[in-house]
N, C-alpha and C positions, 0 to 999 in steps of 0.2 A: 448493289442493285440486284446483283443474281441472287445474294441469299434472300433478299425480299421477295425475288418473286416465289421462289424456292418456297418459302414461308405459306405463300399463299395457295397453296396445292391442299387441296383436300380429299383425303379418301372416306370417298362416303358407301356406307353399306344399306340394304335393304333385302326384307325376307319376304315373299309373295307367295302364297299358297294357300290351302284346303287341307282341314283334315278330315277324311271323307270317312270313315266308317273302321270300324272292330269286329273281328270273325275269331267264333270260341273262345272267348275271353275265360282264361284256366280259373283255378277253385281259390277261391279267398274264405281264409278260417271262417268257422259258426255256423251255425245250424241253417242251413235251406238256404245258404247264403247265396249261391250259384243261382239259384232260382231266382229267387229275389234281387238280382244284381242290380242296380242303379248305381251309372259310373259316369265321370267328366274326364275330359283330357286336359292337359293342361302343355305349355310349350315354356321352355327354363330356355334362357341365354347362361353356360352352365347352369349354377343351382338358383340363380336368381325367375322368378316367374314374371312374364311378362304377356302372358295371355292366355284365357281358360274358356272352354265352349260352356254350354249348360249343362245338366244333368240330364242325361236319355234314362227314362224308366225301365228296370227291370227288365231287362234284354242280353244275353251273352254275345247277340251280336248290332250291336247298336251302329243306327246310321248319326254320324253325327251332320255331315254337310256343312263345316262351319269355315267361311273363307275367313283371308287374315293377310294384312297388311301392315307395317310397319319398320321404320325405320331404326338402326339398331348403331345407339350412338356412342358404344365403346367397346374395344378389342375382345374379345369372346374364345375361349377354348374348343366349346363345344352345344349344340343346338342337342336339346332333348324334348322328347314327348312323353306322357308321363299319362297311365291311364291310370284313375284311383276308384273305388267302390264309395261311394260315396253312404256315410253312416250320421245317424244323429243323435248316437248317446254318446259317440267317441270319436277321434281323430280318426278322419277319412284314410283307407287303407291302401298302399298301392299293389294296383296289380303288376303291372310288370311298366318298361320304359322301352325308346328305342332313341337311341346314341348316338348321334351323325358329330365326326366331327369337322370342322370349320373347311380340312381340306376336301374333304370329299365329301361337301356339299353342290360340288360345280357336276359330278355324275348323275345328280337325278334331277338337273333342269330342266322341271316344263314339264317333266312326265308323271305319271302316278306310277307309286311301287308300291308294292306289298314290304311292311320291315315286319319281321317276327321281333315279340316282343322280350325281352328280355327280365332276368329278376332284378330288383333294387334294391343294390347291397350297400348300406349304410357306408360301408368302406372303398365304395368305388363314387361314391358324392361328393367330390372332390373342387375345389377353384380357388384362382390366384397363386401367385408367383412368390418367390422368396431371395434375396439378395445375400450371396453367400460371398467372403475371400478365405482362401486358404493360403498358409505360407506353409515351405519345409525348409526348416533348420536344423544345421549341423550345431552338437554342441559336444564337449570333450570334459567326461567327468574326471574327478579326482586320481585315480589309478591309472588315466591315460587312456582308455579307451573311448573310441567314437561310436557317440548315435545320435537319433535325431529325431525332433520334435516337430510335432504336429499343430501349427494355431489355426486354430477354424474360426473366424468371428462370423458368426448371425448378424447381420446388419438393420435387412427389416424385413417386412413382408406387404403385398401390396396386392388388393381386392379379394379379402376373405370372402364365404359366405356368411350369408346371415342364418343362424341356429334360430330356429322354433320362431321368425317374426323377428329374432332381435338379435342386435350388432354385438358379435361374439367375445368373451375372454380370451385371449389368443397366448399360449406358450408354446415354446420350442424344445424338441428335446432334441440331444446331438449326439452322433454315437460314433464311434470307427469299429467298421465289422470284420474282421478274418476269419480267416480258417478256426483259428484258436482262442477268439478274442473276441470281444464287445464291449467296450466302455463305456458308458453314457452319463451323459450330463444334463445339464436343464435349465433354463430362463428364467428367470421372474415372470411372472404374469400380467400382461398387459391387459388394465381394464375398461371395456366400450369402446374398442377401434376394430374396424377391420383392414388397418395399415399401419400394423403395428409398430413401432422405431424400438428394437433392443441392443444393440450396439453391443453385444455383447460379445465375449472371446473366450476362449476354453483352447488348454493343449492338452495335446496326447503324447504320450513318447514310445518311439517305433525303436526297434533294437534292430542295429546291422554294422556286424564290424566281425571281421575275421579274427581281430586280437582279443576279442570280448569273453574273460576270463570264467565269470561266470554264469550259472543261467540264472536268468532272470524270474520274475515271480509270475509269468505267461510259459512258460515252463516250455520254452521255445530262445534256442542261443541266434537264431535271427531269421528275419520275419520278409517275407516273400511283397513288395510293394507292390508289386501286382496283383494281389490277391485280396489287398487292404480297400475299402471304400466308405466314403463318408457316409452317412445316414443324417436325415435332416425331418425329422413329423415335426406338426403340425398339431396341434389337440386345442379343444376348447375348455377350459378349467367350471365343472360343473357343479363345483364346491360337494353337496350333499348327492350329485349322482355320478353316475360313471361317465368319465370325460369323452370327449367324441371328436372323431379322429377327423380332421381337417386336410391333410395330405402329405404325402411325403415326397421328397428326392432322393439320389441317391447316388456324388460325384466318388468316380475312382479315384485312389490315393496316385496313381500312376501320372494323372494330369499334370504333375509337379515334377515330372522325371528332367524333363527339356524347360521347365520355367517354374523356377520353384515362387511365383505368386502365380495364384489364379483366382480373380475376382470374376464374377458374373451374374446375372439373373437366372434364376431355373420357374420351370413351373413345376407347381405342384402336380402329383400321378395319385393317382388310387395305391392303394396296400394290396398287391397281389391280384388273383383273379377274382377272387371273391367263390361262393358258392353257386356258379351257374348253375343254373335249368336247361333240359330239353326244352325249346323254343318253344317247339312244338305245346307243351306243359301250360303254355301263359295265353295264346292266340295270338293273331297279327293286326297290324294297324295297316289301314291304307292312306297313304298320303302324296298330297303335289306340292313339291318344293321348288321356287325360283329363287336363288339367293344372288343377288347383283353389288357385285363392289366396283364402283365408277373412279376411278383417280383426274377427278376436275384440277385439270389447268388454270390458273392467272384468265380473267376474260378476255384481255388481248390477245393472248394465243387461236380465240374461237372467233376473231372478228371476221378474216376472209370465208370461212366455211358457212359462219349465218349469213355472212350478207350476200353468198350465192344462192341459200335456200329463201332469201326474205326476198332475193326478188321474182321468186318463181312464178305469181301470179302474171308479172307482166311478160315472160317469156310465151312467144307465140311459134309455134301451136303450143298451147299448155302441156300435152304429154313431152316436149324439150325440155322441160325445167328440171332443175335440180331435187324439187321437192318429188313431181309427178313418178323422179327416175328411184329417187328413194320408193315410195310407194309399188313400183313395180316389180322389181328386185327382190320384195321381203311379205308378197302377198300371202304365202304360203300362212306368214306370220303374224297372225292378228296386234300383235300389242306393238308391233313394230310403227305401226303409224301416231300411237300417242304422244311418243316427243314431240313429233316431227309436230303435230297438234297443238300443243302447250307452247311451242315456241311460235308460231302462228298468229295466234289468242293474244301473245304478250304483245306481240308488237303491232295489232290492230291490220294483220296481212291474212288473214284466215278466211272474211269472206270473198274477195275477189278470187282467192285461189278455189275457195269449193265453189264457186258459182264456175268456173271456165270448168273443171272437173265434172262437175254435175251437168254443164252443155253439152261436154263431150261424149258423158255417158249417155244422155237424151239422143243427139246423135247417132247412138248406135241401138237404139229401142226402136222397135217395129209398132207395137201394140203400144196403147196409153193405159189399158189395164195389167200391163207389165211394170207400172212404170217403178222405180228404186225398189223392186222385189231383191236384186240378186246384192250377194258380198261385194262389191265393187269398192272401189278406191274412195270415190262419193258417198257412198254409207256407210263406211269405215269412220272416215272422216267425220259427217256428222254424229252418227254414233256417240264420239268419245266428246266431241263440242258438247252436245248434250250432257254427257254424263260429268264434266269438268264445269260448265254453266251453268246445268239446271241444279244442280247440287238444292240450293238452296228454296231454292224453286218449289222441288219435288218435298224440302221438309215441311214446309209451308203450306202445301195444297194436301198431300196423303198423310203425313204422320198421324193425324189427331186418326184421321178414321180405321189406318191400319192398327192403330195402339191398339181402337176400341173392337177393332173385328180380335184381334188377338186375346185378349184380354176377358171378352166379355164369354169367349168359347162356344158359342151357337154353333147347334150342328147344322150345316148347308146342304147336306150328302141328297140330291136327286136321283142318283144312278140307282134306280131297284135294285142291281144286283151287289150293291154294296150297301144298304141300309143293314142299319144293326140293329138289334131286336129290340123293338118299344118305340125305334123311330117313327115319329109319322114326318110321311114324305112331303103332304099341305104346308106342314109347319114349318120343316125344311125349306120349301121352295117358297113360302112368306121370307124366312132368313133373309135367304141370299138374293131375293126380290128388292128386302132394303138397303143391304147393304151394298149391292150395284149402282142401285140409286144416289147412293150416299158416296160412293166412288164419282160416279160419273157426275153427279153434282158440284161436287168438288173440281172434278176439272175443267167443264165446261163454265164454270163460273170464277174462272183462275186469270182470266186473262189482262187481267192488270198487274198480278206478278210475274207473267211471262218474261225474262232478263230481256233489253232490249238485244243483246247480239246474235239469242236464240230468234228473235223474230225477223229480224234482217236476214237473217239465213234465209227461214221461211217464205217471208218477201222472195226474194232474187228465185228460189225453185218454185215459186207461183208463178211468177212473170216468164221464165225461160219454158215452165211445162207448156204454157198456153201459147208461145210462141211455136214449141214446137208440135203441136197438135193444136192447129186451130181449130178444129171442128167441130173438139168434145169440148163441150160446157163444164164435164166434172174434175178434167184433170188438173184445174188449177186448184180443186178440194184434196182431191186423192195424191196430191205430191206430195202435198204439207202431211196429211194424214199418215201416210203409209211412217213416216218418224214419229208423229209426236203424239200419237196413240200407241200406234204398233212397236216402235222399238225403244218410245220411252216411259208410258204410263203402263203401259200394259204390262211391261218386262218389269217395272218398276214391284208393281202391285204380285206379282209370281214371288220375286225374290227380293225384299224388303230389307233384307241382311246386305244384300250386294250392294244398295245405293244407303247404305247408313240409316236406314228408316226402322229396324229394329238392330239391335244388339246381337242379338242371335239366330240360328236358321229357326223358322217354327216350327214345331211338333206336325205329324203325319197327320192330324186332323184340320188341322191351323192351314199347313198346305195345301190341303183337297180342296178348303173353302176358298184358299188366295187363288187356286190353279180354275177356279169354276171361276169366279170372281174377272180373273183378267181374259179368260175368254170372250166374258162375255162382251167387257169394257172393249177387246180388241174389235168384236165384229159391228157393237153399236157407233166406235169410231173411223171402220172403213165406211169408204163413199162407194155407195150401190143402189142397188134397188134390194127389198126385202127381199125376194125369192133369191139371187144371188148372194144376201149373207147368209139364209138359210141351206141352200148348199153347200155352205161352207162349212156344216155340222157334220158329223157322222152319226156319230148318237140322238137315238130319238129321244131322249130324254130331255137334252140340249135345244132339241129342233121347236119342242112343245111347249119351256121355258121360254125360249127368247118369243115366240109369239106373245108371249102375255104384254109384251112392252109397245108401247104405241108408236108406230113408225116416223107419221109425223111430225110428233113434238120432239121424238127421239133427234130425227135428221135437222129440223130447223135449228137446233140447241147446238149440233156439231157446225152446223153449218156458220151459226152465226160466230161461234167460239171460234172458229179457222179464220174467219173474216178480220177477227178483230187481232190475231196472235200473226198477221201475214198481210194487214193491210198498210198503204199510205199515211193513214190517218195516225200521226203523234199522238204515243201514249201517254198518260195520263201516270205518274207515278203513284203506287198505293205507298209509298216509304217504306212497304216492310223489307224492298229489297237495300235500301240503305243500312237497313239494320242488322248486320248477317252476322248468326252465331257460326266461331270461328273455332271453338270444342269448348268442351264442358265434361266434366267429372267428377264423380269424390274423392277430395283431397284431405289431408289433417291440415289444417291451419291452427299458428299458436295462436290464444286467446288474447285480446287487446284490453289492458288495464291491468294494472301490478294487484295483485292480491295480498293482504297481509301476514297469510299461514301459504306457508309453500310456495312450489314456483307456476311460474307460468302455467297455462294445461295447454295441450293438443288436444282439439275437438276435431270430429268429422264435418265435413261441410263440403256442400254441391258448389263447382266452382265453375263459372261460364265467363266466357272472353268472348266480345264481340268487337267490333272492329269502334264501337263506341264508348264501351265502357268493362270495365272488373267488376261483377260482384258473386258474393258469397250466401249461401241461402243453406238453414238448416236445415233445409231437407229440397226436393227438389221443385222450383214452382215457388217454395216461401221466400221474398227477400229478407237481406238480413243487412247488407253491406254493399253500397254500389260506390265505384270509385271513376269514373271520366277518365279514358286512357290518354286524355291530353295533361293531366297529371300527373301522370307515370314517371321520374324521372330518372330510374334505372330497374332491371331485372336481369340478375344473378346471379350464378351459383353459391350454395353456402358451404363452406369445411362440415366436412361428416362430424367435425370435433367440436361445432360448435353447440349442436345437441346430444352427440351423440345419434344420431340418426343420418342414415343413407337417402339417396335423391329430394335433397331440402335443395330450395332455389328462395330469394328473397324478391320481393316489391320494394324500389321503394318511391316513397310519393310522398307530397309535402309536409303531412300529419307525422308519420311513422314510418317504420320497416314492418310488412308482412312477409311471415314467415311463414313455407308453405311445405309440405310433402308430400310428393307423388306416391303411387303405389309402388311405381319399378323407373328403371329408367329409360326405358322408351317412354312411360308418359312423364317425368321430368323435362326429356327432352323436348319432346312437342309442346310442351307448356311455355320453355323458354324460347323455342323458336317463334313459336304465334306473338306471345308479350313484347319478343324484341323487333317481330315486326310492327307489330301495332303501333309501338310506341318511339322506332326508330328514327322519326321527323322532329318529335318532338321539341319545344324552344328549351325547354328547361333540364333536358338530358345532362346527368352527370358524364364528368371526366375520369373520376375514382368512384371504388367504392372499399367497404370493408367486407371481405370476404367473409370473417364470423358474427360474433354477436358480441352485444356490450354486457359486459356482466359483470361485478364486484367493481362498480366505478373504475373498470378499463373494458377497450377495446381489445378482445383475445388475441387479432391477427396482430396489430401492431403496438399494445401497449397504452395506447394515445387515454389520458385521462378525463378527457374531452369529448361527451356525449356527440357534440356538433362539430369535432373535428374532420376535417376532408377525408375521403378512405385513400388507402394505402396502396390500392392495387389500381392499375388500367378497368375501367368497364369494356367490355366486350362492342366492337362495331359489329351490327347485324348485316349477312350478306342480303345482298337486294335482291328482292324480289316481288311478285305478284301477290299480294296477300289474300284476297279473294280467292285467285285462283289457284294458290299452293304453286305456282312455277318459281323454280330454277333453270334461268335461259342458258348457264354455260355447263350445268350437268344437264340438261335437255339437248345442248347441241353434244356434250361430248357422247353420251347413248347411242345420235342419230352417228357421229364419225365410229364408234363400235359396232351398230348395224350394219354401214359401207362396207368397213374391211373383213368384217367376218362374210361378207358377200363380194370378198371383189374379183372370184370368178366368175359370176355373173355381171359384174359389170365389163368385164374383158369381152363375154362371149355378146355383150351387149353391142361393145365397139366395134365387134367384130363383121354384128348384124347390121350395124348403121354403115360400116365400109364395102362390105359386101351389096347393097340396097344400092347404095351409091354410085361404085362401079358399075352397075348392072342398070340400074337407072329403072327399079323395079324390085320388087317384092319374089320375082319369080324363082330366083337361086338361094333363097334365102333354105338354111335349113330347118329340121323339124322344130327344131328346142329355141328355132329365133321366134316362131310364132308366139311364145307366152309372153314378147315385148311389146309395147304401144310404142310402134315407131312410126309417127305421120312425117315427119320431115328428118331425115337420116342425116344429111350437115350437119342443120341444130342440133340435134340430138346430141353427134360425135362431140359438137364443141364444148357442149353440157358436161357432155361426160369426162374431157381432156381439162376441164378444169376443176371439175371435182376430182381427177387423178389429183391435181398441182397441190390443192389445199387437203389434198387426205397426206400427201407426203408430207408435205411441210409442220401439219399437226402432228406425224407420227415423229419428225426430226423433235418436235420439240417432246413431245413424250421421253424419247429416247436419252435428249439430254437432262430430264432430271430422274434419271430412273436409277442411277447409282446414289440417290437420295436414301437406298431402302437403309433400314436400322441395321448396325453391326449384329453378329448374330451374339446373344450373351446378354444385349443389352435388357434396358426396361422393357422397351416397345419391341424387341426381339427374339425373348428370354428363351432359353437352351431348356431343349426338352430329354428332361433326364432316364433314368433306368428307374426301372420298377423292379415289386422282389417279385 
């Protein structure tokens, strides 16, 4: 039973950041090339790429702004950033890189640094591990003398890179190096893997014996073991060009002094230092790295810690609860409330808890024109609701028009003192005339795709603003407003990269239009009178624009659109939110139908998963193949061997098996996580599957002769989850028990302030640092917190007991990190 639950522990990684900008980017060969720089950045999990911003024009110091999310679903050396010159008669050139490895990526969390860039030396592009034993044997030749032999056997090697786009030739060469000595041996050459199996063995013979009569042809009568070490490269067999070095290790012969076998795992090192640059030589990158590896417990482990935070809505006074005490403790920390959010969401406990929060903040507001202005716990909270809700919402109502303000490049520029020579400013301000229009259109006529749980929210802050300011007629406008204009559409429309609505940040003219654009959407959808949003300008250029817009129809259109996304009255479903794209990309899919000359092909094709259906379209917009994910009857992974090709995952469904390849493996991964959720319920889900492919009238994995025989291996059970909403409840709860302890001096100084309140029977002794708590009732409070003690211990006991789980060091999942020359 304990290795089962053991079993079920998973450490999940994820990498969070911005790569924000390049200063002096140094000199890349060819004529004016500096001048004319045009460059991308790109991010490798080692050498594999998994994500590229766009090309900034001709700039040595390019802003790029490009944020970045993803999930990174296998063991990893080393996170690089990789800036190239981007060329179009030849292979893009790099300028320089910068190196973080896996340990000391926990030093730059959250923060931006400046890395200097470094050169990119072919022989420091190194990844993947290699399985070596060595024995040392005594052996007693003919004349009676003793010495002793060396067997090294190569076993295998495991997660090469890929050369030029494609899955490598891979040989070994094998060497023992001394003072006096280098002997070297060599592999067969493995071809189209990059997990090679060469079982191969080689000896060497070491000379040491005092009676050893004569010298030997190492012109050395005996040879120092400690001096002696294995050497282990790597190379890619390039037939007609020069082979390319893959990595090396490098075990001493001495390991065998105290145990004459030593088998283990190594990773592969770079060859030496390479030819650095002065740093300085290349320029620097600016970057924000959050890199988070979560070790999720069995769900039972997390049952008492959520079901103190799931009942925090009905704890009264709302600031006692478990969730509010979370929230107070980690203000400082913006992202610290989004678990706590997802797991809310999941379990249908999200609006009672922000409605008592949002009363209590109301509570504490003087003015109604004040009203959710400031960062509080309540606009935190809604915030991230919105931004995890309206997801779909927002592609629904803005994509089409951001595509086309992007796309179509009209210059918007109003400000005189930025118009560029030829602009007329009329023409200008027609632009961004329509295309406000065309914004606000779009939202104010959205309200039947507004998600029902965004309007519930809204509801409950209509009803509690106007309870608590009866006087004012607008505040039950300007509650709802000040979110779902101001900190969702408007914020939306600025940064259309941040909520998934473009690909990429836009170009510094693209910007200036989006940043006029949500201004203006922002002040059309506060509630005021016009002289009040017009004070809200500073530029007169701003002040003279927005009068052109008619106040009237402006405010009946908000007014009516809040009524309808915030009232009593049961919505009317448009179905498009039934229909929610769940991701979409270009993938290779193998071709369906046997061809008579050759084999199968891989095509490119646009591939979209919605929570209703697969299909494939050659190009984006065309269909081509739609499949009903209640068909689905399994999705996973394929052997790299049954193509020869890296991150392939299979469909498969009643007709056939689709065969599919990702670009890298974060999107493999996210491909098979959406499909197995999607299709997780399913009646007709396989038990097995075959991990390769059928091919010369057999099954590769198991031989089986029988097209339609059962597979051979378990199908994969998908973890539960929210498929909409992308949550995971028991890495959601374990984050929130990682925020606790990494804060649980503020929770002590919390208890501290609830005992002291207590004693005192008053607020009066409290000290300075107790004021940043919301402590309305100091009992409750204390008991809140005496029980989050109870369940943060008893989670840490069980952390504790499966933490001797880690991998032996040597092993595969642990491999020995060897010497370099």
């Amino acid at each position: 039973m304990a290795e089962e639950d053991d079993a079920r522990i998973r450490i999940l990684q994820s990498l969070r950041g911005k790569i924000c900008e390049a200063k002096n980017l140094g000199p890349v060969s060819g004529p004016n090339r500096q001048r004319d720089l045009c460059t991308f950045c790109t991010i490798c999990l080692d050498q594999e790429e998994v994500f590229r911003t766009k090309v900034f024009e001709k700039s040595v110091s390019p802003f790029y702004g490009e944020d970045f999310y993803f999930e990174i679903p296998r063991p990893f050396q080393c996170l690089s950033f990789y800036v190239y010159a981007k060329s179009v008669f030849q292979r893009d050139l790099p300028v320089g890189k910068v190196s973080i490895r896996k340990d000391d990526l926990c030093k730059y969390k959250g923060k931006e640094h400046w890395f200097s860039l470094q050169l990119v030396d072919p022989n420091s592009e190194v990844q993947g591990k290699v399985h070596l034993e060595m024995r040392l044997n005594e052996v007693i030749s003919e004349n009676g003398s003793v010495g002793q032999h060396l067997l090294v056997q190569i076993i295998e090697c495991q997660g090469l890179p890929l050369i030029s786009g494609q899955i490598c030739d891979p040989y070994a060469t094998v060497s023992l190096v001394g003072p006096a000595r280098s002997d070297q041996k060599k592999t067969k050459v493995k071809k189209k893997t990059s997990n090679p199996l060469f079982e191969e063995t080689f000896f060497f013979e070491i000379t040491r014996s005092s009676s050893y009569s004569k010298k030997s042809h190492f012109q050395v009568e005996e040879e120092d073991i400690e001096k002696l070490e294995i050497k282990v490269d790597l190379w890619n067999n390039e037939n007609l060009a020069q082979d390319v070095f893959l990595g090396e290790t490098r075990v001493p012969v001495k390991i065998l002094q105290n145990n004459h076998i030593h088998k283990a795992w190594y990773l592969l090192q770079p060859k030496g230092n390479g030819n650095k640059s002065k740093s300085d030589d290349l320029g620097s990158l600016r970057l924000k790295l959050a890199y988070i590896e979560d070790t999720v417990l069995p769900s039972a482990c997390y049952i008492p810690i959520c079901n103190l935070l799931l009942k925090s809505p009905d704890v009264k006074p709302i600031s006692a609860s478990a969730a509010h005490i979370l929230g107070d403790i980690c203000r400082e920390r913006y992202e610290a409330v989004l678990p706590m959010v997802r797991l809310l969401l999941h379990h249908n406990r999200f609006l009672p808890f922000v409605s008592a929060v949002a009363a209590l903040e109301l509570d504490n507001t003087q003015e109604a024109n004040t009203i959710f202005r400031g960062n509080s716990l309540a606009t935190r909270c809604i915030d991230d609701m919105m931004k995890i809700v309206g997801k779909n919402y927002l592609a629904v109502t803005l994509k089409p028009v951001i595509d086309e303000i992007c796309e179509s490049n009209k210059s918007c520029e109003i400000d005189p003192n930025k118009l560029k020579e030829g602009d007329n400013v009329e023409v200008n301000k027609e632009n961004l005339q329509f295309y406000v229009q065309k914004v606000f259109s779009s939202i104010t006529q959205s309200n039947a795709n507004c998600p029902p749980s965004m309007c519930a929210v809204f509801r409950s802050l209509r009803h509690l603003a106007c309870k608590r300011f009866t006087d004012d007629p607008h505040v039950q406008y300007s509650a709802v407003s000040s979110f779902v204009f101001l900190r969702f559409f408007a914020v939306a429309v600025l940064y259309p990269h941040s909520f998934q609505l473009r690909s990429h940040h836009p170009d510094p003219e693209i910007s200036r239009t989006l940043t006029l654009i949500s201004k203006t959407i922002q002040t059309l959808g506060s509630w005021g009178s016009l002289s009040k949003k017009l004070s809200s300008f500073k530029e007169s250029y701003m002040f003279d624009f927005f009068k052109s817009f008619q106040e009237d129809k402006c405010i009946e259109k908000v007014k009516k659109f809040l009524d309808e996304i915030s009232s009593n009255v049961s919505k009317v479903s448009s179905g498009l939110e039934d229909a929610v794209i769940l991701k979409e990309g270009e993938v290779q899919k193998r071709a369906q139908g046997r061809k008579r000359l050759g084999k199968k092909s891989f095509k490119k094709r646009w591939l979209r998963v919605t929570n209703r259906e697969l299909s494939f379209h050659k190009h984006k917009g065309k269909e081509v193949c739609i499949i009903d994910v209640k068909n689905i009857q399994a999705v996973e992974k394929l052997d790299e061997s049954a193509f020869n090709r890296k991150n392939m995952f299979q469909v498969v469904h009643a007709e056939k098996q689709l065969y599919v390849q990702a670009g890298n493996c974060v999107e493999a991964c996210e491909w098979l996580d959406v499909l197995g959720q999607v299709t997780r319920c399913n009646d007709g889900r396989l038990a097995t599957f075959h991990p390769s492919n059928y091919s010369g009238g057999s099954w590769q994995c198991c031989k089986s002769q029988s097209s339609s025989s059962p597979g051979c291996k378990p199908c994969t059970i998908p973890m539960q989850a929210n498929l909409q909403l992308d949550i995971d409840c028991d890495r959601e709860t374990e984050r929130i028990f990682s925020l606790l302890s990494a804060n649980d001096t503020k929770l002590q100084n919390m208890e501290d302030a609830c005992a002291s309140m207590a004693v005192y029977q008053g607020p009066q002794r409290e000290q300075e640092e107790y004021s940043k708590f919301t402590i309305q009732e100091p009992k409750e409070t204390f008991q809140t917190l005496k029980q989050l003690r109870n369940v943060m211990v008893e989670l840490q006991r069980q952390h504790e007991l499966r933490s001797d789980t880690t991998a032996q060091y040597g092993s595969l999942d642990n491999p020995i990190v060897g010497k370099t020359s």
